[in-house]
N, C-alpha and C positions, 0 to 999 in steps of 0.2 A: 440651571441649578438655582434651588432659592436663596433669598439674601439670607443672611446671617442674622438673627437679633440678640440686639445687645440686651442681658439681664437688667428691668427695671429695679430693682431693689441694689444692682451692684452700681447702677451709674450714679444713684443715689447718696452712695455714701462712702466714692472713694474719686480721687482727680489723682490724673499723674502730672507729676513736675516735669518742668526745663529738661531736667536729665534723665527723665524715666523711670523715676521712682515715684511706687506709690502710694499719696498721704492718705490717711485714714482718722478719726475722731476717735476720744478714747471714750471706754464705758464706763459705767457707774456712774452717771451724773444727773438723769431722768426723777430718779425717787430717795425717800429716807438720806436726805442731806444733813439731816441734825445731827445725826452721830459722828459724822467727818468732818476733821478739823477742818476751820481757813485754809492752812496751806495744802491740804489736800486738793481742797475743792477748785482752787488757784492751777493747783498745776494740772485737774483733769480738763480743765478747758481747754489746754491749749494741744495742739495735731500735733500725731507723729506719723513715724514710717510704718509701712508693714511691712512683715521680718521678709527678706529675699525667699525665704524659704515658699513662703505663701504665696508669692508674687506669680508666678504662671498660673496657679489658680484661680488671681482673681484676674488675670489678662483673658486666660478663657473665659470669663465673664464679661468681657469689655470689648468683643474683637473688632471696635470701628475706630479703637484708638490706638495708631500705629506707632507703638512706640517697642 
């Protein structure tokens, strides 16, 4: 049977934590910064979760990470 590969674009831009959830980057911070406030722009910097809901989907992306 052949290996399994992990999606290059999903390992790219998702890690799972300690307990199995997994962090993701938030969008909208690439282009047209002018029009968003400071505390906008403050709080898209910083990771969050992706929703449970989404999460077997991106594990099917990721199958060398056994969590």
């Amino acid at each position: 049977m052949p290996k399994q590969k992990t999606n290059s674009g999903a390992k790219k831009r998702f890690r799972v934590t300690g307990s199995g959830k997994i962090k993701r980057k938030k969008a909208f911070t690439s282009h047209i910064l002018t029009k968003k406030s400071p505390k906008r722009k403050r709080n898209l910097r910083q990771s969050t979760l992706v929703h449970p809901a989404d999460k077997s989907n991106i594990m099917r992306l990721l199958p060398n990470i056994n969590k």
